[in-house]
C-alpha positions in Angstrom: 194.8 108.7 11.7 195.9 106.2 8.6 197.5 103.3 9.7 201.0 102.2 8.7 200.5 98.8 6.2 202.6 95.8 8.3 205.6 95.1 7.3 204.7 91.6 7.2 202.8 91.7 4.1 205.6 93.4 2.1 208.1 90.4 3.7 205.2 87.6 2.9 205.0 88.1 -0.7 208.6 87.6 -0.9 208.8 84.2 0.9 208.2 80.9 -1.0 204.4 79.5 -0.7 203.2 77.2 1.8 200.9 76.6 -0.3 170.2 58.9 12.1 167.5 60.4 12.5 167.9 62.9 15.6 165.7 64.8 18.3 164.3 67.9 17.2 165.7 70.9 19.5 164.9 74.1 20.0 166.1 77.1 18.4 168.3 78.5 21.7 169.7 75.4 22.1 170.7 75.1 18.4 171.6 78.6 18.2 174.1 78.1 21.0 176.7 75.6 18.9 176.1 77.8 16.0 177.9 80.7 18.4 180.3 78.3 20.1 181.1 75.8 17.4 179.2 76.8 14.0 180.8 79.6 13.2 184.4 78.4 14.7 183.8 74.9 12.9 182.5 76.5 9.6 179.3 77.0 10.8 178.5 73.6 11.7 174.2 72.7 12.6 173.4 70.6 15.4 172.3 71.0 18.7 173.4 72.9 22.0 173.1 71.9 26.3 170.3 74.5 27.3 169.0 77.9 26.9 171.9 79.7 29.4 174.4 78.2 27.3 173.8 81.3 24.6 174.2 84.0 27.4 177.4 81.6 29.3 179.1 81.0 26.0 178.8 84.5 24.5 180.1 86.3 27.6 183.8 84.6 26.9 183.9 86.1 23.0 185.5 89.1 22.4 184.4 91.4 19.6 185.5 93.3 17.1 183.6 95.9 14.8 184.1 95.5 11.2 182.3 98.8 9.9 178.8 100.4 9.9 176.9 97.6 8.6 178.5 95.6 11.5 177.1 97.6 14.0 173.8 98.1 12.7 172.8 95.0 12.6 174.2 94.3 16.6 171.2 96.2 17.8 168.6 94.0 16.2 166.2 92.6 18.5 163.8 90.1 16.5 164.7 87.0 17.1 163.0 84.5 13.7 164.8 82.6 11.8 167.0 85.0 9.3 165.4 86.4 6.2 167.2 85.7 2.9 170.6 84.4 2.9 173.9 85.1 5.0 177.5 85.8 4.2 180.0 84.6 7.5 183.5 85.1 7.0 185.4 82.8 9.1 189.3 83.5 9.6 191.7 80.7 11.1 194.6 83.1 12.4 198.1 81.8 12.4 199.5 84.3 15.5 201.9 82.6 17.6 201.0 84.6 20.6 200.8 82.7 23.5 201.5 79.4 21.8 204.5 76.7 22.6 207.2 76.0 20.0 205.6 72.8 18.8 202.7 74.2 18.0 203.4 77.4 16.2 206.5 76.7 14.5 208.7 79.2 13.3 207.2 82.2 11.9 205.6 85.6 14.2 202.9 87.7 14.1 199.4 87.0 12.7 198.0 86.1 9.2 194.9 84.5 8.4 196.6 81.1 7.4 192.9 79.8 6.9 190.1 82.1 5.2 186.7 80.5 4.4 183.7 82.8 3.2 180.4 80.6 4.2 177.3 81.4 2.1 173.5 80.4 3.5 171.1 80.4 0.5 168.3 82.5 0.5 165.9 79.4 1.1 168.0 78.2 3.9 168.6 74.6 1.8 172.0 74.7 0.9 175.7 76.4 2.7 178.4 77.0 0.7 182.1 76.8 2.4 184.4 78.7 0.0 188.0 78.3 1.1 190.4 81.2 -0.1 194.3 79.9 -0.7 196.4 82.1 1.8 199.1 82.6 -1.0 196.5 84.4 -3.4 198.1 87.6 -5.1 195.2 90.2 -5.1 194.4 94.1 -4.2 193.4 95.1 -1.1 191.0 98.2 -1.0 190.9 101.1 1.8 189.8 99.7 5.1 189.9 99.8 8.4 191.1 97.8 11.0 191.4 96.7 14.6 191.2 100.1 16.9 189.7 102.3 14.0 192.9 102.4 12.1 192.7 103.7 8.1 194.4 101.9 5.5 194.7 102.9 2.3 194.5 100.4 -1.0 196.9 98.3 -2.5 198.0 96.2 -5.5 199.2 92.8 -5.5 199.7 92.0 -2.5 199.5 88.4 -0.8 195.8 87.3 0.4 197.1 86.2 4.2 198.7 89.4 4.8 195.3 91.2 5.2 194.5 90.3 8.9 197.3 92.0 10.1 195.9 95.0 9.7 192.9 93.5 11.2 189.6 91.5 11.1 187.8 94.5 8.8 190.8 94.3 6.3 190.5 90.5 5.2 186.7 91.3 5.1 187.1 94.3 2.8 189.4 92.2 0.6 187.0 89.1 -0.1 184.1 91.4 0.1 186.2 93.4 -3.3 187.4 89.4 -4.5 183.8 88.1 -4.5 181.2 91.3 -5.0 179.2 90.0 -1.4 178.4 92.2 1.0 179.8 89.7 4.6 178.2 91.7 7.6 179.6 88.5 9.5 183.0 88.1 10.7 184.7 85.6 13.1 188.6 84.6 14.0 189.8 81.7 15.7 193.2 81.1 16.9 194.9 77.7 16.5 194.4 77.3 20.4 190.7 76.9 19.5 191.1 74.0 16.9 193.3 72.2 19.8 190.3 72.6 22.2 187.8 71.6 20.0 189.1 68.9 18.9 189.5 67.7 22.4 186.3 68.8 23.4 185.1 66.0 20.4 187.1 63.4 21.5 189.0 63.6 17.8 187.9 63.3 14.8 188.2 60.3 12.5 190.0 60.7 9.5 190.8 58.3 6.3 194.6 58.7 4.9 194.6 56.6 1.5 198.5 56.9 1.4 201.0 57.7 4.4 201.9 61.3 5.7 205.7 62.2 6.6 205.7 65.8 7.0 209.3 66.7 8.9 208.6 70.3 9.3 205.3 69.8 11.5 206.6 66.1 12.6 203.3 64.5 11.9 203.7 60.9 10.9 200.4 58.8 10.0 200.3 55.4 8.0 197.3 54.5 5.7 194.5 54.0 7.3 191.6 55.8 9.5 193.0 57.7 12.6 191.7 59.8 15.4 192.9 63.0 15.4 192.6 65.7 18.1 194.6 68.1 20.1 198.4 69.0 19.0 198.3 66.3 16.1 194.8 67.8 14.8 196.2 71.3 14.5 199.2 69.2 12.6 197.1 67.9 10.1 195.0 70.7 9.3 198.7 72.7 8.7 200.4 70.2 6.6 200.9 71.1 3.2 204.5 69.3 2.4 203.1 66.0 4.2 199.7 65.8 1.5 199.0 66.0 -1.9 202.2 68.1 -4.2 203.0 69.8 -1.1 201.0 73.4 -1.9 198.2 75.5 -0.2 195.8 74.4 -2.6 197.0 70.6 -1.7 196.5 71.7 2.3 193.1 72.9 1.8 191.6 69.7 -0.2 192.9 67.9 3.0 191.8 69.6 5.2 188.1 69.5 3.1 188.8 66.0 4.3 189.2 66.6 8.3 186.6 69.1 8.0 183.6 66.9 6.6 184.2 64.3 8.8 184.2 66.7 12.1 180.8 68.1 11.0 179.5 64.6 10.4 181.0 63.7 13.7 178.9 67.1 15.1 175.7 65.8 13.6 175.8 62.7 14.5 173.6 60.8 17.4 176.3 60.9 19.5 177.8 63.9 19.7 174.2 65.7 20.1 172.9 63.5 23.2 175.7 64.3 24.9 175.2 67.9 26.5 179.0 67.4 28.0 180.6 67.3 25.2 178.1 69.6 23.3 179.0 72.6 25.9 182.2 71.8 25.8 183.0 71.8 22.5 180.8 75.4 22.3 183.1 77.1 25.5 186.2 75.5 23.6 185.5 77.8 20.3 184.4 81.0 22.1 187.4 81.2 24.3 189.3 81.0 21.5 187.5 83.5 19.1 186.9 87.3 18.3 183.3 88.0 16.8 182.3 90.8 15.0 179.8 93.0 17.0 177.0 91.5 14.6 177.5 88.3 15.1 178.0 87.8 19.1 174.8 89.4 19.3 172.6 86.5 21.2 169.2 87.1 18.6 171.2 86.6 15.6 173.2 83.6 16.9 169.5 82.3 16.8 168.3 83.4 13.5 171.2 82.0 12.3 170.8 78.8 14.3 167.3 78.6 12.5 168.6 79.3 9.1 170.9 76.5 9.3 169.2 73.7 11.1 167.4 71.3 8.2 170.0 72.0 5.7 171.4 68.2 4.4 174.9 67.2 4.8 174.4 66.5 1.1 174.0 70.7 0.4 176.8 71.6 2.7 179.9 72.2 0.0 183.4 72.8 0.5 184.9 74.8 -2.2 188.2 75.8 -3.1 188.0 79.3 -4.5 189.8 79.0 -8.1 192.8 80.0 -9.0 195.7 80.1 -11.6 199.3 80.2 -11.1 200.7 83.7 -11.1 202.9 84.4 -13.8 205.0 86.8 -12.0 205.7 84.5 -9.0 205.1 80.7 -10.0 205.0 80.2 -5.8 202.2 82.1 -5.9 198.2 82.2 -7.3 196.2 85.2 -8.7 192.3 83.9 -9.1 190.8 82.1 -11.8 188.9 85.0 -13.9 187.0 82.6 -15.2 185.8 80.3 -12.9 185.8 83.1 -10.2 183.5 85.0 -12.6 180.9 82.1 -12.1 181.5 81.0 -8.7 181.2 84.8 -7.6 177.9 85.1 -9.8 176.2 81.7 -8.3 177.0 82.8 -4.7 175.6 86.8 -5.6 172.4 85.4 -7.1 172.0 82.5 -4.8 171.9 80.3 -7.4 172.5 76.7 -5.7 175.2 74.9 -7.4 176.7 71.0 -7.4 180.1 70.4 -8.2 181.4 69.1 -11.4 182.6 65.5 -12.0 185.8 64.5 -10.4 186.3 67.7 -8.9 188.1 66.6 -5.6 190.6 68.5 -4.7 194.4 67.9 -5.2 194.8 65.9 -1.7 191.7 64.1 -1.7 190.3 61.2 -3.2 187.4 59.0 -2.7 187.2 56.3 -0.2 188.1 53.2 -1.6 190.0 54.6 -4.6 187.0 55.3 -6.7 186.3 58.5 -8.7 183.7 61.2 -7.1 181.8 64.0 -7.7 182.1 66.8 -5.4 177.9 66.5 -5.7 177.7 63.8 -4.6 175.4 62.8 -1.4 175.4 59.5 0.9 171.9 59.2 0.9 169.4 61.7 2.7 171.7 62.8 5.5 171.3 65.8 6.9 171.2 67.6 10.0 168.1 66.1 11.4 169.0 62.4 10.5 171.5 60.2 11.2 174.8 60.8 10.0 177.3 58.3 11.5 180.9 60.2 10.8 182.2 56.6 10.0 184.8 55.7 7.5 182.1 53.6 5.5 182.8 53.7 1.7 179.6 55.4 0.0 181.0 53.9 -3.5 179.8 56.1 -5.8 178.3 59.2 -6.1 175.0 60.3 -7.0 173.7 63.6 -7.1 171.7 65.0 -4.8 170.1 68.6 -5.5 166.2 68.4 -5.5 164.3 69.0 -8.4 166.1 71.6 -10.4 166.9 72.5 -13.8 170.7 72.4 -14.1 173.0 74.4 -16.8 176.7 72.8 -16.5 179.7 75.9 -16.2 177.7 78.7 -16.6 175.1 80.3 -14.4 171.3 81.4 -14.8 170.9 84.8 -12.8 167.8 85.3 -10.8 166.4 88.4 -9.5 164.2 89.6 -6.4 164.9 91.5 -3.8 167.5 91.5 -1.3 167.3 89.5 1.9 166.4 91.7 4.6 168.4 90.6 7.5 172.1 91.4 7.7 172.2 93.5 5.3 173.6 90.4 2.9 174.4 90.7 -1.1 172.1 87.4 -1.9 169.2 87.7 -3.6 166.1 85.7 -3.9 165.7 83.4 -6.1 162.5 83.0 -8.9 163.1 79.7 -9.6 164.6 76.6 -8.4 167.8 76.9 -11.2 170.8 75.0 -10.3 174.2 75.2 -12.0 177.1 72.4 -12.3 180.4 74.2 -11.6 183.5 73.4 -13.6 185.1 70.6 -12.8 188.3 73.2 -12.0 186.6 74.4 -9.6 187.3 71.6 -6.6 185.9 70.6 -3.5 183.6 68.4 -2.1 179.9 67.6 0.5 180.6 67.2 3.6 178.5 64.0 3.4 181.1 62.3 1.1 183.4 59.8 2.4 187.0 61.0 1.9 190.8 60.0 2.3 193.4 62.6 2.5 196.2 62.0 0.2 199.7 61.4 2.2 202.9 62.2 0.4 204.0 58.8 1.3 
């Protein structure tokens, strides 16, 4: 039977915007973070506690089908490393259910206040984490949500709407936004960010100029501070405390947080301690629904194996672009433009550095000195050190192999489709590499990076 579209997506479009080197492991152990803490923490690499950690932590997520390719791919039973490249849709939903004043503020129900598509290249060398602004005016196609429920299409309608209909309904939209087939799906509640953040023991974070945002109460001066728990969650929901006060201004921030907790992840650290390693996995799957296809234990692996060599230096943050919307100047509609070759890089896995000076609105460089979203600290990856220190890097140098590059534009490359997952990437006949626009912002997570306060 067709289900009834929320009422809260009528009633949101109307509202103003808120706009060093480290062990080896083995793949079970690595694939367990990915389940507890990659795929909550944007797919994050690193290292897990032991082999029963996969079967302990999966048996707290709860699932949810998205659609047939969903559950076709929950019955795999192969377990190497995934064949071609991946599309993960991660959600960050902003219910209040269950939640204290404090922390949930005013507003009811749930809305995917945070969207980010993830894309794994074909060759497994680079991961793409493409943030989608919640306040984005587009159509949203037939789908179907939580419980089986029908829903038929609609027109201009506000992006962070969708998940109230369910999990399969924000899919479907970015799936119709981008042209990639996502057979991956995960949602995590606030609770989850709290909890992981603990679980860390907070994560460092520069702010070049103070934050005094009176609506969440978070108050930080200049300087690096150790954020977890309730004051975490703050940050990452600011938008009037960073930046011009919009969405777009919240995600470069939280670009910011976001870099320097998977540094933190990777570092030496973090992966000798099994404690904290667990921990921070149970935190995340407590907190998070999984599509069938993804809490199945073989493809947490596969995954795990996909994504454990790939350099801090490939792993980019992107902002998906957008324009104001001319019928609502609270509001965006995407960038045709820039979407066009954004979409077209990630649908031909063609691997892509960003363009100079393309940090976000609410970002900057530490120290005050221009950056390229590009850019690298060195060789850090996943199996070397990576400190998760406020250390200036000074400038930027780019860091994409040997590759051919063609600035704002990309080179399409054909093969066949990856066969695992059921993913829209293609594989690549050549090593081409494009420069995005320099509209098009964002940033490595291996760059050093302040969040800019409103102070």
């Amino acid at each position: 039977m067709p289900g009834e579209r929320s009422s809260r997506r009528r009633d949101a479009a109307s509202t103003l915007a808120r706009h060093g080197r480290l062990r080896r492991r083995g793949p079970v152990r690595f694939a367990a973070l990915i389940a507890g803490v990659a795929v909550a923490c944007l797919v994050v690499s690193g290292a897990s506690v032991a082999a029963y950690a996969v079967v302990n932590v999966k048996s707290q997520v709860k699932t949810v089908s998205i659609g047939a390719k969903d559950d076709k791919i929950a019955q795999k039973t192969s377990i190497t490393a995934i064949k071609g490249g991946a599309n993960i849709l991660l959600v960050g939903s902003d219910t209040r259910q269950g939640q204290t004043q404090a922390e949930a503020g005013q507003d009811s129900g749930s809305r995917n206040d945070v969207t980010i598509l993830i894309h794994i290249s074909a060759d497994h060398t680079q991961m793409t984490a493409v943030s989608i602004p919640r306040d984005t005016m587009v159509d949203i196609p037939s789908c179907t949500g939580n419980g089986g429920a029908t829903y038929p299409a609609e027109t201009y309608q506000q992006f962070n709407t969708t998940l109230g209909e369910g999990l399969g309904c924000t899919v479907a939209t970015v799936e119709s936004m981008t042209g990639l087939t996502i057979p991956y799906a995960a949602e995590i509640t606030f609770d989850g960010v709290i909890e992981m953040s603990n679980a860390l023991g907070g994560v460092s974070v520069c702010i070049a100029s103070p934050i005094d945002d009176t609506d969440s109460g978070l108050v930080l001066s200049a300087g690096t501070h150790t954020l977890q728990g309730l004051q975490a969650l703050q940050f990452l929901r600011t938008r009037h405390g960073v930046g011009d006060g919009s969405d777009l201004a919240r995600i470069s921030s939280q670009q910011v947080f976001l870099s320097a907790m998977m540094r933190k992840i990777v570092s030496a650290g973090t992966l000798s301690s099994p404690l904290k390693l667990y921990g921070l996995a149970s935190a995340a799957t407590k907190n998070m629904t999984l599509s069938t296809s993804l809490a199945n234990t073989t493809t947490m692996v596969e995954l795990g194996l996909a994504l454990k060599d790939i350099n801090l230096s490939n792993v980019l943050f992107v902002q998906y672009p957008t324009t104001t919307d001319p019928q609502n100047t609270n509001r965006v509609i995407p960038d045709e433009a820039d979407a066009t070759i954004l979409n077209t890089d990630l649908k031909n896995d063609i691997k892509f550095t960003l363009g100079a000076d393309s940090l976000g609105r609410a970002s900057e460089a530490e120290g005050g000195s221009s950056s390229t979203g590009s850019s690298s600290t060195g060789s850090t990856s996943t199996g070397s050190t990576s400190t998760g220190s406020s250390t200036s890097t000074g400038s930027s140098s780019t860091s994409t192999g040997s590759s051919s590059t063609s600035t704002g534009s990309s080179s399409t490359s054909t093969g066949s489709t990856g066969t695992s997952g059921g993913t829209a990437t293609s594989t690549p006949t050549s090593s081409s590499t494009s420069t995005l626009p320099s509209t098009i912002t964002g940033q490595a997570a291996s760059q050093q990076t302040c969040s800019a306060g409103n102070g």
